[in-house]
PAROFI-796608 format. One record per atom (N, C-alpha, C, O): residue number from 1; residue in one letter; x, y, z. Coordinates in steps of 0.02 Angstrom, whole numbers, plus 50000, padded with zeros to 5 digits. Layout:
<rs>
R   num   residuo       x       y       z
R   NUM         A       X       Y       Z
...
</rs>
This chain:
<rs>
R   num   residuo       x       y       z
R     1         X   50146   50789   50615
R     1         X   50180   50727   50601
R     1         X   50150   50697   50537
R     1         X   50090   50682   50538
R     2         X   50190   50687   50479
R     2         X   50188   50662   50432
R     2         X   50182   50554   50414
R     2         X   50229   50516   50402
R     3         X   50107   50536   50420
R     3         X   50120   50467   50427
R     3         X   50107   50459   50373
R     3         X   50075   50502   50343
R     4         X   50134   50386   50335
R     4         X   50144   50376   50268
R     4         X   50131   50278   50270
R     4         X   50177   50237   50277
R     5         X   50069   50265   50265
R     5         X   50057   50174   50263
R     5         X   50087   50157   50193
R     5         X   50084   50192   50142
R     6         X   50110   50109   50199
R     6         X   50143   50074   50123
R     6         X   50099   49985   50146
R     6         X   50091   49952   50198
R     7         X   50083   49979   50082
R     7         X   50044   49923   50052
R     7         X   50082   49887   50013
R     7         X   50085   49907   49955
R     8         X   50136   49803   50038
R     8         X   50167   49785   49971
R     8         X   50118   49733   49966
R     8         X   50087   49703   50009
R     9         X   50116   49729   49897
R     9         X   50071   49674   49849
R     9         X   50107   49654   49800
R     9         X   50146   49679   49759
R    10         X   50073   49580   49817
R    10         X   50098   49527   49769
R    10         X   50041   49475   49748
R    10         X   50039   49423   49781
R    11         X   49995   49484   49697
R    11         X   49923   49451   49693
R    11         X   49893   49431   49740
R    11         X   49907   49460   49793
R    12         X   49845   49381   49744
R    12         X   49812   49397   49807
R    12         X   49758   49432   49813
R    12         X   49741   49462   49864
R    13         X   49713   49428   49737
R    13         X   49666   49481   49734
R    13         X   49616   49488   49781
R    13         X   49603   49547   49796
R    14         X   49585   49444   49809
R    14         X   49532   49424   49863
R    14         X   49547   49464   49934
R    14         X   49512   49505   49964
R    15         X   49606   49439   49948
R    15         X   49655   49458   50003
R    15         X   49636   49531   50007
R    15         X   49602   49554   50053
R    16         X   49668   49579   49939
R    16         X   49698   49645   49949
R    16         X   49631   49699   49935
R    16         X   49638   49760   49936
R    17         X   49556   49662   49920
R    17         X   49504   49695   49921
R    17         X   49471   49712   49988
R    17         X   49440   49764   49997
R    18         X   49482   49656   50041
R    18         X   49473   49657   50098
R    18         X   49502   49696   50123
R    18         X   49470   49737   50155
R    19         X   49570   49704   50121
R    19         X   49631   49746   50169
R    19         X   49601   49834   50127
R    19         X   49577   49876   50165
R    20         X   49605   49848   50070
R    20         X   49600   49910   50039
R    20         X   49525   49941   50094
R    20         X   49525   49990   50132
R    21         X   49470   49894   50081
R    21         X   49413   49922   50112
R    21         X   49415   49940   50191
R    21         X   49395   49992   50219
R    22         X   49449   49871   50222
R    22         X   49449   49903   50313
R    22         X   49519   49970   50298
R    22         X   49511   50010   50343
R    23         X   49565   49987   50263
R    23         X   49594   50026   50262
R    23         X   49566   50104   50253
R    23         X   49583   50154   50284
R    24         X   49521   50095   50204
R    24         X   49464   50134   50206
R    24         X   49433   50178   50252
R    24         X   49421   50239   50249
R    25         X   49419   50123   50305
R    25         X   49343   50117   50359
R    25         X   49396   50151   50408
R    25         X   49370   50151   50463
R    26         X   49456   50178   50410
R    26         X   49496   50176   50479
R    26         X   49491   50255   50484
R    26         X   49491   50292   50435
R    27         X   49489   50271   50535
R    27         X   49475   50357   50568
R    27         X   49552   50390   50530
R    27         X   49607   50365   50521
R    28         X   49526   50446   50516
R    28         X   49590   50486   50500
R    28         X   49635   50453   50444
R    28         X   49696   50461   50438
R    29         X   49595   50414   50403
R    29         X   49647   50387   50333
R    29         X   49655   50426   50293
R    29         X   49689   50409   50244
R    30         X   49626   50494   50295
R    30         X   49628   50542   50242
R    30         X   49672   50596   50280
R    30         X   49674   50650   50250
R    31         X   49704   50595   50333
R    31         X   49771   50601   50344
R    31         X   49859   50579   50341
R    31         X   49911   50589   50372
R    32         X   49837   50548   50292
R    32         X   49900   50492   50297
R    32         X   49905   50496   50213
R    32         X   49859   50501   50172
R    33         X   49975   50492   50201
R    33         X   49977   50454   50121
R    33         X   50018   50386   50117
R    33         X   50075   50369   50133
R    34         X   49953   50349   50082
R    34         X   49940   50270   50074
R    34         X   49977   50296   50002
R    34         X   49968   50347   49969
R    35         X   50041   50216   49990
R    35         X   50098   50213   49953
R    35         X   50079   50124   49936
R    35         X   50077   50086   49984
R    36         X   50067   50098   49870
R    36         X   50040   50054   49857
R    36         X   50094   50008   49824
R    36         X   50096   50020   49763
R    37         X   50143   49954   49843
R    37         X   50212   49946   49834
R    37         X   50173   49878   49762
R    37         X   50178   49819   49779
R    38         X   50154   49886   49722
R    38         X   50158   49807   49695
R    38         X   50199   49783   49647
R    38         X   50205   49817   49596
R    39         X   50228   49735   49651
R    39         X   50281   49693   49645
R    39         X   50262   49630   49578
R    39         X   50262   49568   49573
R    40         X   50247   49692   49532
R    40         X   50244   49645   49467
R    40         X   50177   49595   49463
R    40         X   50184   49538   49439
R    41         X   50106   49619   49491
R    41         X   50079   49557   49489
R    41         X   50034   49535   49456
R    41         X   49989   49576   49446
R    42         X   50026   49465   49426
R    42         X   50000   49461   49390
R    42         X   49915   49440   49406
R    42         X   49894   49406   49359
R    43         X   49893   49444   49427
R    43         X   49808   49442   49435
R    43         X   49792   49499   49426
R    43         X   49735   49504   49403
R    44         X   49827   49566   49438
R    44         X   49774   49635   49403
R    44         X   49837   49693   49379
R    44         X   49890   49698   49410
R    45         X   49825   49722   49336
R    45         X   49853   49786   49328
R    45         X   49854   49849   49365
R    45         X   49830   49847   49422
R    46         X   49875   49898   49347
R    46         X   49892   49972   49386
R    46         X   49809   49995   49390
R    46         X   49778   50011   49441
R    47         X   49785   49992   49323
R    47         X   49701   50020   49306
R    47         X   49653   49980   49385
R    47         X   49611   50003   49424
R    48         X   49683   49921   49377
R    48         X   49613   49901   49448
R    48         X   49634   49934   49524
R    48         X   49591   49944   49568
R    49         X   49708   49949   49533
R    49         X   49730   49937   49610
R    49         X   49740   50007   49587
R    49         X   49792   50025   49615
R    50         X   49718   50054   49553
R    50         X   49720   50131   49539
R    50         X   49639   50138   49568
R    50         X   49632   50184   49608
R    51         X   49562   50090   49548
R    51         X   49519   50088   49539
R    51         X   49514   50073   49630
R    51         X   49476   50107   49665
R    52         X   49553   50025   49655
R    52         X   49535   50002   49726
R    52         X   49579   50058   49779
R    52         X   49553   50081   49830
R    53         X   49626   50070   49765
R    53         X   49656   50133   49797
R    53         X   49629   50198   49778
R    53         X   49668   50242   49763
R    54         X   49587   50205   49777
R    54         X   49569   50310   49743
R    54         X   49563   50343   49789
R    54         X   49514   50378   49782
R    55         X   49585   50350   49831
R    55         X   49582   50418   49850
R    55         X   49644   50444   49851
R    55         X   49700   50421   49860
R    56         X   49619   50508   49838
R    56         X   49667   50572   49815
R    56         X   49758   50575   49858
R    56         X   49806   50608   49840
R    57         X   49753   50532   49913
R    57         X   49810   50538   49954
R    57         X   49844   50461   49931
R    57         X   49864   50429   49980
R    58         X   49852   50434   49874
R    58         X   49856   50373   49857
R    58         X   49899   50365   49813
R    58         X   49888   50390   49758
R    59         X   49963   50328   49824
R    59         X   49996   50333   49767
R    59         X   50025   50260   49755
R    59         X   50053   50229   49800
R    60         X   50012   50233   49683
R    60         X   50014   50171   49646
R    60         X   50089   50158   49638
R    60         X   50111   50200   49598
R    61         X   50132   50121   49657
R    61         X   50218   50090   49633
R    61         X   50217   50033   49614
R    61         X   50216   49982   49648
R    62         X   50215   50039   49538
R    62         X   50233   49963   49502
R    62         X   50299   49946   49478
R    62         X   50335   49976   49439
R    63         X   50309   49890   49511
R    63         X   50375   49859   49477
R    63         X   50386   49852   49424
R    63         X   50344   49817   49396
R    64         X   50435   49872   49385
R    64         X   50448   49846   49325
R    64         X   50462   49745   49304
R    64         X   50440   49714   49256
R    65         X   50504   49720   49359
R    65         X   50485   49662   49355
R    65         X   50485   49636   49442
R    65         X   50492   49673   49491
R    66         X   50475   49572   49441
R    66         X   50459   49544   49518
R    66         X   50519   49534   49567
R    66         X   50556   49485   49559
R    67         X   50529   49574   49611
R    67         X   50578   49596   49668
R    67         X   50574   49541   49701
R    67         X   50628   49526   49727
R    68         X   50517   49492   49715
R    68         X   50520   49462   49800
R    68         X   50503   49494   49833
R    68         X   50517   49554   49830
R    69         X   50456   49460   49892
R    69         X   50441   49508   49951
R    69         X   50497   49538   49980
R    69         X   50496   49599   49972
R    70         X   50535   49522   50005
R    70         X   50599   49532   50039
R    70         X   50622   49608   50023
R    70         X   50617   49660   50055
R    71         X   50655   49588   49944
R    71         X   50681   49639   49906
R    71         X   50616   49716   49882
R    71         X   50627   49776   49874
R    72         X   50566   49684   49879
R    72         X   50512   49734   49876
R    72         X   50497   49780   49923
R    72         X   50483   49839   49912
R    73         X   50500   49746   49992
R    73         X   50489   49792   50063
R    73         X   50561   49824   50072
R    73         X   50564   49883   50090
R    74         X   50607   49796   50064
R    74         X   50671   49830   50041
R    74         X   50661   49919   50033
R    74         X   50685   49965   50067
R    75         X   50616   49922   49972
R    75         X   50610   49956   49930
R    75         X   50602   49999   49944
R    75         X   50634   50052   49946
R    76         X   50527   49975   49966
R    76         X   50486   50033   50013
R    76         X   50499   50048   50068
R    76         X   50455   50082   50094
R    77         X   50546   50036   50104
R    77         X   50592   50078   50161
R    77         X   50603   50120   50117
R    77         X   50565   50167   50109
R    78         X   50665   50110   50073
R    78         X   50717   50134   50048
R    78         X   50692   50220   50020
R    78         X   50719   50275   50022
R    79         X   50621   50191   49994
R    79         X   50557   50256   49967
R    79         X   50539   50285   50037
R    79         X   50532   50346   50041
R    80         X   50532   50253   50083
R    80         X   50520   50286   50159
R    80         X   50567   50332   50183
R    80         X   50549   50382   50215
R    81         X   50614   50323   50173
R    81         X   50683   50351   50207
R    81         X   50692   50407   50149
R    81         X   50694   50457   50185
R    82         X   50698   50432   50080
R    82         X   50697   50463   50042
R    82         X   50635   50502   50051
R    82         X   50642   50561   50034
R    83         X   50581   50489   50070
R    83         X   50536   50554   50062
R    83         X   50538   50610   50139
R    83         X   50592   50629   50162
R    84         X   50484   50626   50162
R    84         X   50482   50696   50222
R    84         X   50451   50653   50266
R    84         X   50484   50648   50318
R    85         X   50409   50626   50266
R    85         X   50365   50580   50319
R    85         X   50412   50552   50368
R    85         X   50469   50531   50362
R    86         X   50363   50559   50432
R    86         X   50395   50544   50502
R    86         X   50386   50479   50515
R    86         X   50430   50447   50543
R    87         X   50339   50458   50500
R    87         X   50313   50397   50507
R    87         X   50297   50343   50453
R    87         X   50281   50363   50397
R    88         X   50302   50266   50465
R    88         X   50307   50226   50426
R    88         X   50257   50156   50467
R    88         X   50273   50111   50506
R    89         X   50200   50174   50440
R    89         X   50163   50103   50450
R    89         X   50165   50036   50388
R    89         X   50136   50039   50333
R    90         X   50193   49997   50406
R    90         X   50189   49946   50357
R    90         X   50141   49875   50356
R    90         X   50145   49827   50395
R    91         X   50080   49891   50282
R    91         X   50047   49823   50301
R    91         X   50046   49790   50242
R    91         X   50050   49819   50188
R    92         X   50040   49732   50248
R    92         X   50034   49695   50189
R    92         X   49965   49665   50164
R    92         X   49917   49671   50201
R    93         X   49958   49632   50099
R    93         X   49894   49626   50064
R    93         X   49841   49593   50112
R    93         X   49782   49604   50096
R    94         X   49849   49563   50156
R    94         X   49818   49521   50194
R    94         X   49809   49541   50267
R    94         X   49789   49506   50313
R    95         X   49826   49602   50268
R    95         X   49792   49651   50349
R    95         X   49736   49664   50355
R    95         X   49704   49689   50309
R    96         X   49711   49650   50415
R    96         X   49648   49677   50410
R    96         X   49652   49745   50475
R    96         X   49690   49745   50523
R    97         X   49608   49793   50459
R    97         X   49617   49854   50505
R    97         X   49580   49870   50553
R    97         X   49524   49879   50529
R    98         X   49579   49880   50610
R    98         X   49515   49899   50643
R    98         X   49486   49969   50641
R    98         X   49526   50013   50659
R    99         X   49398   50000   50614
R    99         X   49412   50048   50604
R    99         X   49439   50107   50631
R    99         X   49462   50158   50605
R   100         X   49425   50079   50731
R   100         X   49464   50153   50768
R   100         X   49538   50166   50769
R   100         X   49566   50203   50809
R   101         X   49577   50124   50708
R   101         X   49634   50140   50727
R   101         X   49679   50195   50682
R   101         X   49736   50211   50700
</rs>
């Protein structure tokens, strides 16, 4: 089974350092590909949330301009439903994870 976490972000830098790290700390995250939805934002570029997301199963989606949350998670279904993955966990900048999960 193919699980696939999507991350939408919308600044919030404080927020999404916390959530990246317990995302981290969680059993079996290097089974999964983490999909990083951000939505135009302006407190950091692709270079830092490339720098806070690295690992190798990690992939960066920048908006060209600002969707709205709404229209952003939109999105990333829409990218959910288009790829092979069975599964779809969705968290946002401000989750925190527990690590056994």
């Amino acid at each position: 089974m193919k699980v696939m976490v999507s991350v939408t972000v919308y600044n919030r830098k404080e927020y999404l350092e916390i959530t990246a790290r317990s995302l981290y700390e969680c059993s079996n995250i290097d089974k999964v590909i983490i999909k990083v939805f951000n939505d135009c934002s302006s407190e950091f570029n692709d270079n830092y949330l490339r720098q806070l997301f690295n690992k190798p199963n990690t992939e960066i989606i920048s908006r060209v301009k600002n969707l709205k949350a709404d229209r952003n998670a939109y999105q990333m279904m829409l990218d959910f439903l288009a790829s092979d993955n069975d599964v779809l966990f969705i968290c946002d900048s401000d989750l925190l994870l527990r690590p056994d999960t």
